[in-house]
LOVEX-928592 format. One record per residue (C-alpha): z, y, x; chain. Coordinates in steps of 0.5 Angstrom, whole numbers, plus 500, padded with zeros to 3 digits. Layout:
@zz->Z; yy->Y; xx->X; chain->A
...
This chain:
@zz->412; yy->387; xx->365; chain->A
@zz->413; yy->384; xx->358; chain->A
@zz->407; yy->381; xx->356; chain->A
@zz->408; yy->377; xx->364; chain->A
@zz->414; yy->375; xx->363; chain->A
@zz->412; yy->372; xx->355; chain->A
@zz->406; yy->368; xx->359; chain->A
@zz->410; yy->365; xx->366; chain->A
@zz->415; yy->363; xx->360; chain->A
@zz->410; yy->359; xx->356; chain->A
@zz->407; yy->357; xx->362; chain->A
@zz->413; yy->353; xx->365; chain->A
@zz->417; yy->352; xx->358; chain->A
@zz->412; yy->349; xx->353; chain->A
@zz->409; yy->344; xx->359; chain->A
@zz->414; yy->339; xx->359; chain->A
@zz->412; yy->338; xx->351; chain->A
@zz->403; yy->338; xx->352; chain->A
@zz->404; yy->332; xx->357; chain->A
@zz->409; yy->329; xx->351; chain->A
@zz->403; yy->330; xx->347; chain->A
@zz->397; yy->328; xx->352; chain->A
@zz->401; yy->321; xx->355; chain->A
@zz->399; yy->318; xx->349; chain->A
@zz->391; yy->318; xx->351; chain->A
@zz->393; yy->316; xx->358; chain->A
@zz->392; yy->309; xx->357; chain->A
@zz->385; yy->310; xx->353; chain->A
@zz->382; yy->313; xx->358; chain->A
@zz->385; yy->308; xx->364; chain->A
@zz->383; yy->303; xx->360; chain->A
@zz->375; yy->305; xx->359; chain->A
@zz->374; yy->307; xx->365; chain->A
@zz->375; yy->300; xx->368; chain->A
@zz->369; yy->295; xx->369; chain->A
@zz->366; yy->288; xx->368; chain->A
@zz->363; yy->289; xx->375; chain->A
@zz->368; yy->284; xx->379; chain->A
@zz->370; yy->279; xx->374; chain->A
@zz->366; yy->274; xx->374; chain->A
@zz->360; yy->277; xx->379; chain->A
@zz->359; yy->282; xx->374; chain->A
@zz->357; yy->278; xx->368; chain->A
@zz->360; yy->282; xx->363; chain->A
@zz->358; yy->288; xx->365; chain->A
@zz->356; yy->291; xx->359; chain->A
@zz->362; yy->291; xx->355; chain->A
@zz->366; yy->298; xx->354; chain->A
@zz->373; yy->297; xx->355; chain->A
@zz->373; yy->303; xx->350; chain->A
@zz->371; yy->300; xx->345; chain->A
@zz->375; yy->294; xx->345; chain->A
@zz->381; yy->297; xx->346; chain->A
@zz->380; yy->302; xx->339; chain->A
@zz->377; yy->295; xx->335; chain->A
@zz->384; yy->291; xx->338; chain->A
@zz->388; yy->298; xx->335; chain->A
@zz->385; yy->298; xx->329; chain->A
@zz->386; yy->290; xx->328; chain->A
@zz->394; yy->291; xx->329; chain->A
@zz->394; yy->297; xx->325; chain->A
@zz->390; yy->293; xx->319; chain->A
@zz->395; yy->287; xx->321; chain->A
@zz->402; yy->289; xx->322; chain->A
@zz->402; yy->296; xx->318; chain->A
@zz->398; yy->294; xx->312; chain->A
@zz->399; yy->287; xx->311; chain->A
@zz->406; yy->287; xx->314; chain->A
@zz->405; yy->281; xx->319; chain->A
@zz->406; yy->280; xx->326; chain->A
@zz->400; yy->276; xx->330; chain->A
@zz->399; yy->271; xx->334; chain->A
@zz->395; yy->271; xx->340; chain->A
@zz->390; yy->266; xx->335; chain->A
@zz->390; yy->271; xx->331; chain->A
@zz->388; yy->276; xx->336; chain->A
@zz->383; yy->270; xx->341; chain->A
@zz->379; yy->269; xx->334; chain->A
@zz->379; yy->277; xx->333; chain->A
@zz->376; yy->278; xx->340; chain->A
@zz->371; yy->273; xx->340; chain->A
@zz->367; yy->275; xx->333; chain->A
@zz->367; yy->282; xx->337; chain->A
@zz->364; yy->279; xx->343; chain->A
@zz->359; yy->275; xx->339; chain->A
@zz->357; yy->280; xx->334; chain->A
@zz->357; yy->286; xx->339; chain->A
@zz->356; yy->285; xx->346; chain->A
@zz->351; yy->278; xx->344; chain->A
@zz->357; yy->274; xx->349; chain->A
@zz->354; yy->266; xx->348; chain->A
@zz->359; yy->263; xx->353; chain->A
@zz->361; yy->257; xx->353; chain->A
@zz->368; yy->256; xx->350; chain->A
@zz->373; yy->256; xx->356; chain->A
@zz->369; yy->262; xx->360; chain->A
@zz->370; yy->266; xx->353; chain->A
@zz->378; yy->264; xx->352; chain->A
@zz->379; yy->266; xx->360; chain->A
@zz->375; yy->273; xx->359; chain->A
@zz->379; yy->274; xx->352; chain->A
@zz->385; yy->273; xx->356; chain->A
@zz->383; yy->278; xx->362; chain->A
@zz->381; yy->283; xx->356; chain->A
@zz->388; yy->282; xx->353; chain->A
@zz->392; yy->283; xx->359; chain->A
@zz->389; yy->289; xx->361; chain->A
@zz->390; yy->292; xx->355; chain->A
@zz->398; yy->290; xx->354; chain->A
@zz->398; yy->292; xx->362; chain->A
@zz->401; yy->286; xx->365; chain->A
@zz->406; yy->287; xx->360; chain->A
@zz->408; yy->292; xx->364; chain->A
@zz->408; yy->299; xx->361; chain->A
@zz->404; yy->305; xx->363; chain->A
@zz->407; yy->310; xx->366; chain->A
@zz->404; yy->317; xx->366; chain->A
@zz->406; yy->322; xx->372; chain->A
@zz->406; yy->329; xx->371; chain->A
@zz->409; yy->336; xx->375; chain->A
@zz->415; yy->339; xx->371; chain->A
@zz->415; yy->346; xx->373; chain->A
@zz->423; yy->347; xx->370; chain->A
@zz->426; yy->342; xx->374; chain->A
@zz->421; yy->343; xx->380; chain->A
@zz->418; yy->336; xx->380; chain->A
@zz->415; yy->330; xx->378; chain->A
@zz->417; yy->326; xx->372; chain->A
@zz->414; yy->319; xx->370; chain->A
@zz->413; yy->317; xx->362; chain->A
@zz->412; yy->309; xx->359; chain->A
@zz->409; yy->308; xx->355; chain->A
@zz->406; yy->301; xx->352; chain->A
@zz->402; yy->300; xx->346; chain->A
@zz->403; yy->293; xx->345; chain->A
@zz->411; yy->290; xx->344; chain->A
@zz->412; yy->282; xx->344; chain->A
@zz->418; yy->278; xx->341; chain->A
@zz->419; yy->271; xx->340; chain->A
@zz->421; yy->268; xx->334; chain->A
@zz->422; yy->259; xx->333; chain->A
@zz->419; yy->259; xx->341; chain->A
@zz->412; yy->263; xx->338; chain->A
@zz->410; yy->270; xx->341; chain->A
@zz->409; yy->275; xx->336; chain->A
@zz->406; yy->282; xx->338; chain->A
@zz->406; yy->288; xx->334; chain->A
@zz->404; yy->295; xx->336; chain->A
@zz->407; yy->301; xx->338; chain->A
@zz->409; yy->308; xx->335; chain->A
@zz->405; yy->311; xx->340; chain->A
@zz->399; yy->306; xx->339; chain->A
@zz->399; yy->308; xx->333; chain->A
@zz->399; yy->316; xx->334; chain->A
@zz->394; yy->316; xx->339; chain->A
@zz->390; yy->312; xx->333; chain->A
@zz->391; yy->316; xx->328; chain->A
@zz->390; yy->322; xx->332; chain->A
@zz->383; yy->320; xx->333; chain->A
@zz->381; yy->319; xx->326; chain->A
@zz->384; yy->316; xx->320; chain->A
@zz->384; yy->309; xx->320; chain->A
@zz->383; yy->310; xx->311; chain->A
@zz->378; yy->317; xx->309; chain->A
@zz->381; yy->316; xx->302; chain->A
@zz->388; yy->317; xx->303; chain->A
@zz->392; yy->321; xx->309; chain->A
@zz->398; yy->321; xx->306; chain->A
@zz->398; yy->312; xx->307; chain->A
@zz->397; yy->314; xx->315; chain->A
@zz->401; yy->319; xx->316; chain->A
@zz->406; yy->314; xx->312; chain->A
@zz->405; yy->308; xx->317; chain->A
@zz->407; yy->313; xx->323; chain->A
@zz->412; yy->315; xx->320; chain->A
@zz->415; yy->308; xx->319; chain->A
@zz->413; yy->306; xx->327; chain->A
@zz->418; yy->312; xx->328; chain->A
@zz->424; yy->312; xx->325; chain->A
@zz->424; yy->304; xx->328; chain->A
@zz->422; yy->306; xx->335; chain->A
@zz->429; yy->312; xx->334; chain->A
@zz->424; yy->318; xx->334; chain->A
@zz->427; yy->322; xx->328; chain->A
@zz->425; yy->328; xx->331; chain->A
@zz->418; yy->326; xx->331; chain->A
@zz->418; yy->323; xx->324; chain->A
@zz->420; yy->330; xx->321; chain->A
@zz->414; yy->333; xx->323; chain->A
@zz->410; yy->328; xx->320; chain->A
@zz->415; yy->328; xx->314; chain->A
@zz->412; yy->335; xx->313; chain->A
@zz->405; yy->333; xx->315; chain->A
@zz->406; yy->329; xx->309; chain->A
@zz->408; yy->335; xx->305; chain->A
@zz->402; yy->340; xx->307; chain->A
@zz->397; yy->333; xx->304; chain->A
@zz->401; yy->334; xx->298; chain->A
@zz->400; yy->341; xx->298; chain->A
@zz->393; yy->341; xx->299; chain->A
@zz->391; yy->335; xx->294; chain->A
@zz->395; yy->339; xx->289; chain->A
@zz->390; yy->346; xx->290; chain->A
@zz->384; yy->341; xx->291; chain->A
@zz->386; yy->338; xx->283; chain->A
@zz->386; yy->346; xx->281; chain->A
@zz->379; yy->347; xx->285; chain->A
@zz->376; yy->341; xx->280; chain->A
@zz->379; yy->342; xx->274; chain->A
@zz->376; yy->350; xx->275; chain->A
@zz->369; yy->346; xx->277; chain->A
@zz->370; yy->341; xx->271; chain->A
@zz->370; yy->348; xx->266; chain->A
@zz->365; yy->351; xx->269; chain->A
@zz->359; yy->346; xx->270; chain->A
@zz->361; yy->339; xx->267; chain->A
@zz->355; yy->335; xx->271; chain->A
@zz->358; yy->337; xx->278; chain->A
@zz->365; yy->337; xx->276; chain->A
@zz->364; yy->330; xx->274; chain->A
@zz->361; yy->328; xx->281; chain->A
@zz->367; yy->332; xx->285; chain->A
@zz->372; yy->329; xx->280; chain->A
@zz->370; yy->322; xx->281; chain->A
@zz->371; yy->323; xx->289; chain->A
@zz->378; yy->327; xx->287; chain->A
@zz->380; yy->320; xx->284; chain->A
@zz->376; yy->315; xx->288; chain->A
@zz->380; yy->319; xx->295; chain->A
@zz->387; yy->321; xx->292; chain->A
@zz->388; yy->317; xx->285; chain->A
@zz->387; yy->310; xx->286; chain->A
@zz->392; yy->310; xx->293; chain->A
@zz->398; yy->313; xx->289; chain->A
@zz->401; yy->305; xx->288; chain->A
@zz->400; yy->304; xx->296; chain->A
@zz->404; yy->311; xx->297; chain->A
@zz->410; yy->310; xx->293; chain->A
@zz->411; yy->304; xx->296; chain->A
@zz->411; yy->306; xx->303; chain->A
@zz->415; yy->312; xx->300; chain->A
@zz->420; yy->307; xx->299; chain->A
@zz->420; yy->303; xx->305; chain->A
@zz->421; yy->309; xx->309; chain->A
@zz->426; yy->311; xx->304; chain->A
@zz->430; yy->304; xx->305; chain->A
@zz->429; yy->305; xx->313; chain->A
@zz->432; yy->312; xx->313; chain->A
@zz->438; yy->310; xx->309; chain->A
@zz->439; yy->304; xx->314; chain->A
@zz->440; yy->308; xx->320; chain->A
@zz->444; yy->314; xx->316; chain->A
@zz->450; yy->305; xx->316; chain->A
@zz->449; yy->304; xx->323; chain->A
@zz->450; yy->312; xx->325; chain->A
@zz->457; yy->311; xx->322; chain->A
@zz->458; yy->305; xx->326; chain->A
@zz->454; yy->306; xx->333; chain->A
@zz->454; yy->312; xx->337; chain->A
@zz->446; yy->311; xx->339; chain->A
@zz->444; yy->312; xx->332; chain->A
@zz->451; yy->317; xx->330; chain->A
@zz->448; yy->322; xx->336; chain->A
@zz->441; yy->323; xx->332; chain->A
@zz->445; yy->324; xx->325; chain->A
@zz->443; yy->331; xx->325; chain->A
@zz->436; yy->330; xx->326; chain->A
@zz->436; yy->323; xx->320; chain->A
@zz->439; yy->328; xx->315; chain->A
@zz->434; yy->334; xx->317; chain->A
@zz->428; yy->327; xx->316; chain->A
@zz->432; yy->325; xx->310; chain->A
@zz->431; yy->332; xx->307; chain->A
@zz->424; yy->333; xx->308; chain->A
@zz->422; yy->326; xx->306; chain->A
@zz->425; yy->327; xx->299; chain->A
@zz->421; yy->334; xx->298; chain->A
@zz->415; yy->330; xx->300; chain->A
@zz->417; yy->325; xx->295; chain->A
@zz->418; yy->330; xx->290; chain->A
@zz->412; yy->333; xx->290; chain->A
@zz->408; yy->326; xx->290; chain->A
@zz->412; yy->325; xx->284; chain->A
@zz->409; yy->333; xx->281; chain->A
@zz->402; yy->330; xx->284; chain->A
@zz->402; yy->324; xx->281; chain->A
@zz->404; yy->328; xx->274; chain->A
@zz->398; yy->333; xx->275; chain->A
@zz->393; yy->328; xx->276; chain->A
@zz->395; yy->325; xx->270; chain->A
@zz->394; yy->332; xx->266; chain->A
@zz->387; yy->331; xx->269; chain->A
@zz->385; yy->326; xx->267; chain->A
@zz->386; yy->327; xx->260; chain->A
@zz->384; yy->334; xx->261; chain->A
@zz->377; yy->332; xx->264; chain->A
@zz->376; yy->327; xx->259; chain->A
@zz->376; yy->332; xx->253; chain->A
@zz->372; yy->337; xx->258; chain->A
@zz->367; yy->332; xx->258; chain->A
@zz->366; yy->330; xx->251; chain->A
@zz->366; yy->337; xx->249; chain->A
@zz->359; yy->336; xx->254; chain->A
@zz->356; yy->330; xx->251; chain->A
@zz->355; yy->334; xx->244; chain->A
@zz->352; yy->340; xx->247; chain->A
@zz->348; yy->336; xx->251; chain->A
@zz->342; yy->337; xx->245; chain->A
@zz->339; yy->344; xx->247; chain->A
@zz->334; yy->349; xx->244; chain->A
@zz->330; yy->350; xx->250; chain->A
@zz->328; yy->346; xx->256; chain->A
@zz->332; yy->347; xx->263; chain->A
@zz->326; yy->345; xx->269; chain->A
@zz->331; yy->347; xx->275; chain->A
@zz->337; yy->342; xx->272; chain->A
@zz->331; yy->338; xx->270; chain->A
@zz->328; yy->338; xx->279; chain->A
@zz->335; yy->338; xx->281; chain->A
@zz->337; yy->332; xx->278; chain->A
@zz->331; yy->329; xx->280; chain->A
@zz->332; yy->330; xx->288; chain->A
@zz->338; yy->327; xx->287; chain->A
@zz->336; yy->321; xx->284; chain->A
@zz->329; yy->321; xx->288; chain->A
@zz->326; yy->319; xx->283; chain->A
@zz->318; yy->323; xx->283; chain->A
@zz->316; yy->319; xx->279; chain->A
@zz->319; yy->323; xx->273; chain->A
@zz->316; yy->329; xx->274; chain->A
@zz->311; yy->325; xx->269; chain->A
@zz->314; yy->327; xx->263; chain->A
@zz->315; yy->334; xx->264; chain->A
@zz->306; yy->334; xx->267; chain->A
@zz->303; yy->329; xx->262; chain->A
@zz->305; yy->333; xx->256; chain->A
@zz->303; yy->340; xx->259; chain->A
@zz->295; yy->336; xx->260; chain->A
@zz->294; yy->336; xx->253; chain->A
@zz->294; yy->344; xx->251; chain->A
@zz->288; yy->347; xx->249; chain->A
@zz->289; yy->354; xx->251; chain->A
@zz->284; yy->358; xx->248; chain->A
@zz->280; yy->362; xx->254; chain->A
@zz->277; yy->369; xx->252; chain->A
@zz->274; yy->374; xx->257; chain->A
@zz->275; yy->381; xx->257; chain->A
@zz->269; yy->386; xx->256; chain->A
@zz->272; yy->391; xx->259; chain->A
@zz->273; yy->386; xx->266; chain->A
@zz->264; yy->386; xx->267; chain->A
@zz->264; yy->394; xx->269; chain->A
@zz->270; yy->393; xx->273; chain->A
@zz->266; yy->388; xx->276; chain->A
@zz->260; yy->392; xx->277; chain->A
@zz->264; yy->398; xx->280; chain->A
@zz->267; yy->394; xx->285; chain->A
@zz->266; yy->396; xx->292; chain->A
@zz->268; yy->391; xx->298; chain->A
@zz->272; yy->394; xx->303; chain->A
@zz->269; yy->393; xx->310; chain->A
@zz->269; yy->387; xx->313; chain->A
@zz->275; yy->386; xx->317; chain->A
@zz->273; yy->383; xx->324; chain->A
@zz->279; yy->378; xx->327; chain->A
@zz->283; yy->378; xx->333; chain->A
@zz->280; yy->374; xx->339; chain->A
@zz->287; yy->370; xx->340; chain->A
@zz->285; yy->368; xx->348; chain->A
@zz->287; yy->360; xx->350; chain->A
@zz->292; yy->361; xx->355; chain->A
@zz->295; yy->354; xx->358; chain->A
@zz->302; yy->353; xx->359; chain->A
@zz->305; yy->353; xx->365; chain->A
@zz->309; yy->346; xx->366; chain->A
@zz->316; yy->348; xx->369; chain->A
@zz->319; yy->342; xx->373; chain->A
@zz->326; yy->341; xx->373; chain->A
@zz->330; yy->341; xx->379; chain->A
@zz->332; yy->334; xx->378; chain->A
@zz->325; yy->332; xx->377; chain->A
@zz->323; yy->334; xx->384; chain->A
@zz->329; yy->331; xx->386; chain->A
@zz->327; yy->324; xx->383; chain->A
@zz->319; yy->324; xx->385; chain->A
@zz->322; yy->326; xx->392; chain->A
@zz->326; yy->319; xx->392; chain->A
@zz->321; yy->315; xx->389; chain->A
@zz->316; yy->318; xx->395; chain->A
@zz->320; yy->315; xx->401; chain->A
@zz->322; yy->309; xx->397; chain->A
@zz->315; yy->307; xx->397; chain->A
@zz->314; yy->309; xx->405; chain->A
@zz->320; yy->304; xx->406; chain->A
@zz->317; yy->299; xx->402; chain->A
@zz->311; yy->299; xx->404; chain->A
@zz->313; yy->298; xx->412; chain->A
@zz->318; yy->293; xx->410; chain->A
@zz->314; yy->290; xx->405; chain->A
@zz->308; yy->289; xx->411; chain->A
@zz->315; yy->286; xx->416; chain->A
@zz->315; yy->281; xx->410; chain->A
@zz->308; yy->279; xx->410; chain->A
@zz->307; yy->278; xx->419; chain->A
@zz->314; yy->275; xx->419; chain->A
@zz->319; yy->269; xx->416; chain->A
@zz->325; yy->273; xx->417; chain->A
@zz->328; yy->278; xx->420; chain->A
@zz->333; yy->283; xx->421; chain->A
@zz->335; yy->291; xx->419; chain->A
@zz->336; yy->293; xx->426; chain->A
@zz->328; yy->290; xx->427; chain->A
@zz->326; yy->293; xx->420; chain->A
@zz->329; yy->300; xx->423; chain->A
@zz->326; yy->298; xx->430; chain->A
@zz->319; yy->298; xx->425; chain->A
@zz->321; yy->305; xx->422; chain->A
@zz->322; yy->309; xx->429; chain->A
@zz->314; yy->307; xx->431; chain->A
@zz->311; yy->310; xx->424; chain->A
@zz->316; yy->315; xx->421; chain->A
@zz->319; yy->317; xx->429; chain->A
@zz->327; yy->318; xx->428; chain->A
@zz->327; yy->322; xx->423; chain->A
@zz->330; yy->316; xx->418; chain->A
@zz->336; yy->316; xx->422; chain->A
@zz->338; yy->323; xx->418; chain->A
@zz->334; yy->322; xx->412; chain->A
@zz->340; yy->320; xx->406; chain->A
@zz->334; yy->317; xx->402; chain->A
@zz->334; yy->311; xx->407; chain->A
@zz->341; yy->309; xx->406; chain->A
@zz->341; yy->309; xx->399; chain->A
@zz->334; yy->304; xx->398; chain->A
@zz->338; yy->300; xx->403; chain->A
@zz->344; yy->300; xx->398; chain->A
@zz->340; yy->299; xx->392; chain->A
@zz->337; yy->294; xx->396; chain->A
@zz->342; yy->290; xx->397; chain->A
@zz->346; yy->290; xx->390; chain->A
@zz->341; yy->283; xx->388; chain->A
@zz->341; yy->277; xx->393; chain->A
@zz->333; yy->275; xx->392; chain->A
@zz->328; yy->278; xx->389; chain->A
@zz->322; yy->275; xx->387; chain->A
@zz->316; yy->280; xx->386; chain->A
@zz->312; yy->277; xx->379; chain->A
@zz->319; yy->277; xx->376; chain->A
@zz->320; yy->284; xx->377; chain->A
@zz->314; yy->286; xx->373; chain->A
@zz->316; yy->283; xx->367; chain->A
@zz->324; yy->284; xx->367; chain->A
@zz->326; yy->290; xx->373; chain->A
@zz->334; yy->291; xx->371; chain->A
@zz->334; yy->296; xx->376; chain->A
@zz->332; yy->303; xx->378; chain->A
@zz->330; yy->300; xx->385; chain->A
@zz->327; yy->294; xx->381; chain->A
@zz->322; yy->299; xx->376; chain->A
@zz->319; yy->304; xx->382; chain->A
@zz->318; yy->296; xx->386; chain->A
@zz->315; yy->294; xx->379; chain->A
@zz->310; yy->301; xx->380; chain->A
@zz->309; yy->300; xx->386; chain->A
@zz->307; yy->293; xx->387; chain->A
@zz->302; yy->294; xx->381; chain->A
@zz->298; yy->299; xx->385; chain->A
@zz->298; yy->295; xx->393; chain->A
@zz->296; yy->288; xx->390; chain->A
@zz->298; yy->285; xx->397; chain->A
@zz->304; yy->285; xx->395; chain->A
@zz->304; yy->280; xx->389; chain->A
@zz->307; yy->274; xx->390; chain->A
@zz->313; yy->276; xx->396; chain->A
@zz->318; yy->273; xx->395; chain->A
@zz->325; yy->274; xx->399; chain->A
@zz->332; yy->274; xx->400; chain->A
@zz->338; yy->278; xx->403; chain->A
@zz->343; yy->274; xx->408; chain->A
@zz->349; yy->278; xx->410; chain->A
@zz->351; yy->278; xx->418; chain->A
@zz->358; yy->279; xx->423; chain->A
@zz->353; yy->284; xx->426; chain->A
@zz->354; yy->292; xx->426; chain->A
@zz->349; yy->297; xx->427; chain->A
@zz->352; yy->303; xx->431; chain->A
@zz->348; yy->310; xx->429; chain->A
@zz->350; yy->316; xx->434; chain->A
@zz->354; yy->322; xx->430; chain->A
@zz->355; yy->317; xx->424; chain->A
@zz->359; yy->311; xx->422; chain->A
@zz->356; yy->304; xx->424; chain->A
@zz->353; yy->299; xx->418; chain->A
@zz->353; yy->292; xx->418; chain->A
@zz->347; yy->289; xx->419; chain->A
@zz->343; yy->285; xx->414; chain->A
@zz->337; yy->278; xx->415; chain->A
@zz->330; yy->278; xx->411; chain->A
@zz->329; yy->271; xx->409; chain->A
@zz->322; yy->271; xx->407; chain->A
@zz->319; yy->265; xx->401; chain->A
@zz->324; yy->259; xx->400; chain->A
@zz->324; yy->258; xx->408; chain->A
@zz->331; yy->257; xx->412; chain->A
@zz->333; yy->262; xx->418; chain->A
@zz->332; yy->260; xx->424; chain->A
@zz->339; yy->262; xx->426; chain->A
């Protein structure tokens, strides 16, 4: 009963806080499931709105937290329109690509609006909502000037760490967006993040220093990678340590004098605290990589004289050339080995031997018998050949429509059907979707298709009309009418007119 109530408990009480944590991927997955597919006819439809929002993401972090700059719609405008033009070949002229940067920008700040995430809580037996933004403006001197949001910014880092080479200048540019938006709870846990980097950074010193002593030549690689993701980064940290510290110390002044901030004074001094621990083991860190350098330095002196050997060692020697792929140094090693003269002498012991010697009797192989491999055929397969057969028995009945007739329309082709196929069409899904196929394009042109087919109606067309030659050449176009076609137990679709060549309808 016990062990039921633990998991009713942790059900109920723990979810308010995962929906805490999930509502920050909200927006990601509402935006890239948007399509291009209605703006401007579909025009843009292959950019991935995913994508755009990570690449604007990570331009804003790059702005306002490395540079410390707000930005500018300009600024953005010109960000957007290199990334249209490198990655999606958008080449339009300039007002179609302000209006399409403009669309992109409005659909990721939401309208100005923020997104609001719905989610069930079990403690108070409804529903709650959650906003968030990723995208704040302000205007300073009559200009706009946008910055991102702390749950930008984590959702951001969540994913992957803008910098590889130091997690700790991340961690520190979410915890500056936190103690700004108020949220010094969330800075503390991020304060402690810091801590276990530093923890681990000071483990990975001793690990590299253990394999400097051991084996110089690995040492010096993992040493140099040790400098280039840790050492090289400690200017930048210090100085977000103080920002953070400044910023810190600016709320503890307005705690005193405002009750917003005076309600939160336990959780400020508890970040406070945790701040300056991880301040002070940054300190120790920096101290300890210093003591490495030197004593690396000293370990790979001491190396370089004992570099001379007595012997030759050919595994280094092959591993070292795989590292450097360079196959042509195995020359040194093979030429000095052709000059050898070896003298070669012959055992007289060796000729009774091989006087003695009895062969065994031959041993007669195995007869492996050719067997053929049964294909197997996927369901979806069959699925795929069973479509592309009744496609083609609707083409080709309303392919010959085209070729007797200048128009006409779907009730008439439908007509043409019940006298070849009988009615069993009617039920046939696979003629719904050819029609639905059929009707994403406009016109089609037959010659067109056998060099560019942008569909998968278009390829089998494409197929098709290469075997019936008759059919190269036709060209038509699809006219939308007011006329329904009613279907017995199913819902009614509109009607549609075949325009055959370049010729008028005739009604």
């Amino acid at each position: 009963m016990s062990g039921e109530y633990v998991l009713t408990r942790d059900i109920i009480y723990d979810h308010n806080e995962r929906m805490l944590n999930i509502r920050k991927y909200y927006p990601y997955f509402k935006l890239s499931e948007m399509s291009f597919r209605q703006y401007k006819e579909g025009q843009f439809d292959n950019i991935d709105m995913g994508y755009i929002l990570m690449a604007v993401l990570r331009f804003f972090i790059e702005k306002n937290n490395f540079n410390e700059e707000p930005v500018t719609y300009e600024e953005y405008e010109k960000f957007m329109s290199d990334i249209l033009t490198r990655d999606f070949a958008v080449n339009e002229d300039e007002k179609t690509c302000k209006e399409l940067i403009k669309f992109i920008f409005d659909k990721i700040n939401n309208d100005g609006r923020p997104f609001v995430y719905e989610y069930f809580n079990p403690v108070e037996k409804k529903k709650q909502s959650l906003r968030l933004k990723l995208i704040d403006a302000k205007i300073v001197d009559e200009t706009i000037y946008y910055t991102i949001t702390s749950d930008a910014v984590e959702f951001y880092l969540d994913t992957k760490e803008v910098r590889d080479e130091s997690n700790i200048t991340i961690e520190q540019v979410l915890l500056g967006k936190l103690i700004s938006s108020k949220n010094f709870k969330g800075g503390t846990r991020v304060a402690r993040r810091i801590n276990s980097e530093v923890g681990r950074l000071l483990s990975r010193k001793n690990e590299v220093l253990s394999i400097l002593s051991h084996d110089v030549f690995e040492g010096v690689k993992v040493y140099e990678e040790f400098n280039d993701t840790v050492v090289k980064w400690f200017d930048d940290e210090q100085k977000l340590f103080s920002q953070n510290k400044e910023l810190i110390e600016q709320a503890l002044k307005k705690a005193e004098s405002e009750s917003q901030y005076y309600s939160a004074m336990n959780d400020i001094y508890m970040l406070e605290s945790e701040l300056n621990r991880a301040i002070t083991r940054h300190g120790r860190l920096l101290s300890e990589c210093t003591d490495l350098q030197i004593k690396a330095d000293e370990l790979i002196a001491k190396a370089k004289f004992t570099s001379l050997r007595m012997s030759f060692d050919f595994q280094d020697y092959f591993k070292r050339l795989k590292e450097l792929d360079r196959a042509d140094m195995l020359e040194n090693i093979i030429v000095p080995m052709l000059n050898l003269k070896v003298p070669k002498q012959f055992d007289i012991i060796n000729i009774d031997e091989m006087l003695l010697y009895r062969p065994e009797g031959e041993e007669k192989g195995e007869k492996i018998k050719d067997e053929q491999l049964k294909e197997y055929v996927y369901e979806d397969e069959l699925e795929d050949k069973r479509i592309e057969h009744n496609y083609r028995i609707f083409m080709g009945i309303l392919f010959d429509m085209m070729l007797k007739n200048d128009n006409f329309t779907l009730s008439d082709a439908e007509e043409e059907l019940r006298k070849n196929i009988g009615n069993s069409f009617e039920r046939n899904g696979d003629w719904y979707s050819f029609m639905v196929h059929l009707c994403q394009k406009k016109q089609y042109e037959i010659n067109l298709l056998s060099e560019h087919p942008d569909t998968f109606l278009e390829e089998i067309i494409k197929n098709y009309c290469k075997e019936v030659q008759k059919y190269q050449g036709l060209k038509f176009r699809i006219e939308s009418t007011e006329d329904i076609i009613k279907k017995p137990d199913i819902a009614s679709i509109s009607d549609i007119k075949f325009v055959v060549g370049d010729g008028e309808t005739d009604g």
